[in-house]
C-alpha positions in Angstrom: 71.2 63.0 116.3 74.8 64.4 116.5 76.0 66.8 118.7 76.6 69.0 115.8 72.9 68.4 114.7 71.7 69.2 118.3 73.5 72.8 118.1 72.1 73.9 115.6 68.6 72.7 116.0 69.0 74.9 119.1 69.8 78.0 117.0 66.2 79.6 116.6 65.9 82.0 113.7 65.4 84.8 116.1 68.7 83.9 118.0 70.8 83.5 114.6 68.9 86.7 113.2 70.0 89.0 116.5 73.6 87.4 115.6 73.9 88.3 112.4 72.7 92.0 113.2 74.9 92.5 115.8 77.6 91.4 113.9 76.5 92.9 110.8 77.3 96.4 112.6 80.4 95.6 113.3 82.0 93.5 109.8 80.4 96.6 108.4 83.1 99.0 109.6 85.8 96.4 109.5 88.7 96.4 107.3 87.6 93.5 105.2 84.7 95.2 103.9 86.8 97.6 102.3 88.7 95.3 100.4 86.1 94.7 97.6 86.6 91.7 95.1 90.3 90.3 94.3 89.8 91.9 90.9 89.5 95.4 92.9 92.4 94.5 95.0 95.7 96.9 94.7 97.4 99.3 96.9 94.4 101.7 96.7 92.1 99.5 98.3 94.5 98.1 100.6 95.0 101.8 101.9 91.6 102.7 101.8 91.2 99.3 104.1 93.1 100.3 107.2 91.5 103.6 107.0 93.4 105.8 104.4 96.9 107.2 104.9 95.4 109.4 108.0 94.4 106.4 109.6 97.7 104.4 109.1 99.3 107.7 110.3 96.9 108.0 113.5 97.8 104.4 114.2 101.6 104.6 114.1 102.6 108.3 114.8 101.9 108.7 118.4 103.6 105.1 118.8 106.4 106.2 117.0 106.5 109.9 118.4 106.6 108.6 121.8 109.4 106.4 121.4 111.5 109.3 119.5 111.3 111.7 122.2 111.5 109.4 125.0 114.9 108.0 123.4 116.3 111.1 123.1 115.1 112.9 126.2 114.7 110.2 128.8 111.9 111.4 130.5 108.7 110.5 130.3 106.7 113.8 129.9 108.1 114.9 127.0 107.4 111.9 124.9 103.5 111.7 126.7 103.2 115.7 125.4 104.2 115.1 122.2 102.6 111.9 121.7 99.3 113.2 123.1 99.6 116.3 121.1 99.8 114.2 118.0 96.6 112.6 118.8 94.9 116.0 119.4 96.1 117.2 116.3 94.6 114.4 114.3 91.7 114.8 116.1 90.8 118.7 115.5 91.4 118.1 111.7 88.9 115.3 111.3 86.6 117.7 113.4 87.5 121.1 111.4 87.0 118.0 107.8 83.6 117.4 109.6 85.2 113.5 109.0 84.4 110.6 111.2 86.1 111.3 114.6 85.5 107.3 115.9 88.8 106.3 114.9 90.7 109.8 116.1 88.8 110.0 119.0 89.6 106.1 120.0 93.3 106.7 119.1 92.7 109.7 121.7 91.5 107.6 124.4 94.1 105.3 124.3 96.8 107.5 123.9 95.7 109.1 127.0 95.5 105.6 129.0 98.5 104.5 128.0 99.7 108.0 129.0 98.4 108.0 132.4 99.7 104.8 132.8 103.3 105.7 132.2 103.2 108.9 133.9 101.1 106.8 137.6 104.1 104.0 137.3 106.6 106.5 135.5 108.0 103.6 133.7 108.2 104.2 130.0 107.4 100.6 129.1 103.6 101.4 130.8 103.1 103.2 127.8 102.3 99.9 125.5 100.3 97.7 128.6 97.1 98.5 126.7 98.7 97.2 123.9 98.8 93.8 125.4 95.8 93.4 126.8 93.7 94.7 123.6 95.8 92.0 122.0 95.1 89.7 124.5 91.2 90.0 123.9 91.4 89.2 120.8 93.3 86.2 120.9 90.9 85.0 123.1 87.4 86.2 120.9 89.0 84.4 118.1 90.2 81.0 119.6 86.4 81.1 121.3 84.6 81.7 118.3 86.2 78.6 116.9 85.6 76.4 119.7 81.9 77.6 119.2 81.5 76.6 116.4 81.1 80.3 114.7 84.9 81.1 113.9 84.7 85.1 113.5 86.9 85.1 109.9 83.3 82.9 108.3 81.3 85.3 110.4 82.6 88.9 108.9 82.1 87.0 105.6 78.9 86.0 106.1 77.3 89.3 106.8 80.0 91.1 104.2 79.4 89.1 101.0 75.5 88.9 101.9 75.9 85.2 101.9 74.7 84.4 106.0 75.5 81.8 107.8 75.3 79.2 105.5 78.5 78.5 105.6 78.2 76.7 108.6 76.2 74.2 107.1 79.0 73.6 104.9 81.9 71.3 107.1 84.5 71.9 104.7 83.7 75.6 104.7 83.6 75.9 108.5 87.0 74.3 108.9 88.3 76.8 106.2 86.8 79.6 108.1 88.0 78.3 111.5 91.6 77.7 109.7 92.2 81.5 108.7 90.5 82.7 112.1 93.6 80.6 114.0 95.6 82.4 111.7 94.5 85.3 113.2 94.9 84.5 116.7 98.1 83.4 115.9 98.8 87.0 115.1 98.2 88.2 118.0 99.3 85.5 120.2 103.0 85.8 118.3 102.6 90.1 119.3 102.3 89.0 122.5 104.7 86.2 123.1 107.5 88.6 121.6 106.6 91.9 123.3 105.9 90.7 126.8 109.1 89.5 127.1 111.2 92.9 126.6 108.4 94.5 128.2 109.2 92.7 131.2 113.3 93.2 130.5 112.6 96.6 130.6 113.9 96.4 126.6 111.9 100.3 125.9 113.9 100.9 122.6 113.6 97.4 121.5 109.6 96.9 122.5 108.4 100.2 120.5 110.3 99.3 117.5 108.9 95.8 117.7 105.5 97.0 118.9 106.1 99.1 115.3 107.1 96.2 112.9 104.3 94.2 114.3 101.7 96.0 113.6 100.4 98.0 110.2 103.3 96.3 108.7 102.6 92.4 110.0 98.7 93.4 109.6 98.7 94.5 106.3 99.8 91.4 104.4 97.6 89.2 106.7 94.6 91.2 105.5 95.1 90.7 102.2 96.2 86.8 101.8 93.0 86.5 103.8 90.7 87.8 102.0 92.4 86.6 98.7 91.8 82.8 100.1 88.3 83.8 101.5 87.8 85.3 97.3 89.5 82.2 95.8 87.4 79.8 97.7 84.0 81.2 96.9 84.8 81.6 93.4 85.8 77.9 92.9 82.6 76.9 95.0 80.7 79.0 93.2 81.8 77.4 90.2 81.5 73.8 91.3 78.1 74.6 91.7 77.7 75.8 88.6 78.4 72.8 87.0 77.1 71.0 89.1 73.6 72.7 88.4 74.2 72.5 84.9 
């Protein structure tokens, strides 16, 4: 028997079943589940993936707010007020909306540790260190998950399109899977190979407005080529088995 064969004759039903859920919770909220079909693919949808225009604004605002009034001021609590404020302010609408308050209320949190951070080392650049380490874990959840065996991209798409975990099965289809997860990591491997530098030059101006490029805007397209490939792929294995069936 192969090693390969010896895995997964180890994965009981139970085990890949508390898997699936688990994950299931999580694909569920993700941004790929928004994305719908390639058919149903336009700037709508794209939008509507990274959480509406509010949620592209609660993601880059009090980034961008901060590095405004810090620029212009040079001092640090000006830019944490106003960057916090804009955080708060996102956060009492959804509340007053009776919306979702996870995503406001997580963009709160972290605006307020990378705020303490800044204002306990009083160096501006503090501001983005939770930046690199969020960045950091998931470089290393992806790369894992591929040496696992269970590369996270063929995961979310597992539980999203209702097709499981047969994809693993499937060699060619794993090493697709594991292919767009490097992608990925490369992602945010490439965030942090550029950032840490000027974080560590002191570069403030140059590290916010990089921080800014490389996120929605680096994201966006990355979210969409993938699941374009992930659509293109199923559709022509759905067809091969088609005719292969018929």
């Amino acid at each position: 028997m192969s090693n390969s064969d010896s895995r997964s004759s180890e994965e009981t039903p139970s085990t890949r079943d508390a898997l699936s859920s688990e994950i299931g919770k999580a694909a569920g909220k993700s941004s790929l589940s928004a994305l719908g079909s390639a058919e149903s693919l336009d700037a709508k949808t794209l939008i509507a993936a990274m959480g509406g225009v509010r949620g592209i604004l609660e993601a880059i605002l009090p980034g961008l707010v901060f590095l405004v009034a810090y620029t212009v001021s040079r001092q640090l609590l000006p830019a944490i007020v106003a960057a916090s404020v804009i955080g708060v302010i996102f956060t009492i609408v959804r509340l007053i909306q009776r919306q979702t308050l996870l995503q406001a209320i997580t963009g709160l949190i972290a605006i307020g540790i990378s705020a303490a951070l800044a204002a306990i080392t009083g160096n501006a650049e503090d501001f983005y260190l939770p930046g690199f380490w969020t960045n950091g874990i998931y470089l290393i959840a992806l790369a894992v998950s591929v040496f696992a065996r269970w590369p996270l991209i063929g995961v979310l798409v597992g539980v999203l399109t209702g097709d499981g975990n047969g994809w693993r099965q499937d060699n060619g289809l794993r090493r697709f899977y594991a292919g767009l997860t490097w992608v990925w990591a490369t992602m945010f491997a490439l965030r942090l190979v550029i950032e840490l530098p000027l974080y560590f030059a002191g570069s403030f101006v140059a590290l916010g407005t990089i921080k800014l490029v490389l996120g929605i805007p680096l994201y966006a397209p990355l979210l969409v080529v993938t699941w374009l490939a992930v659509t293109s792929v199923r559709k022509k294995r759905a067809a091969a088995e088609h005719d292969h069936q018929t």
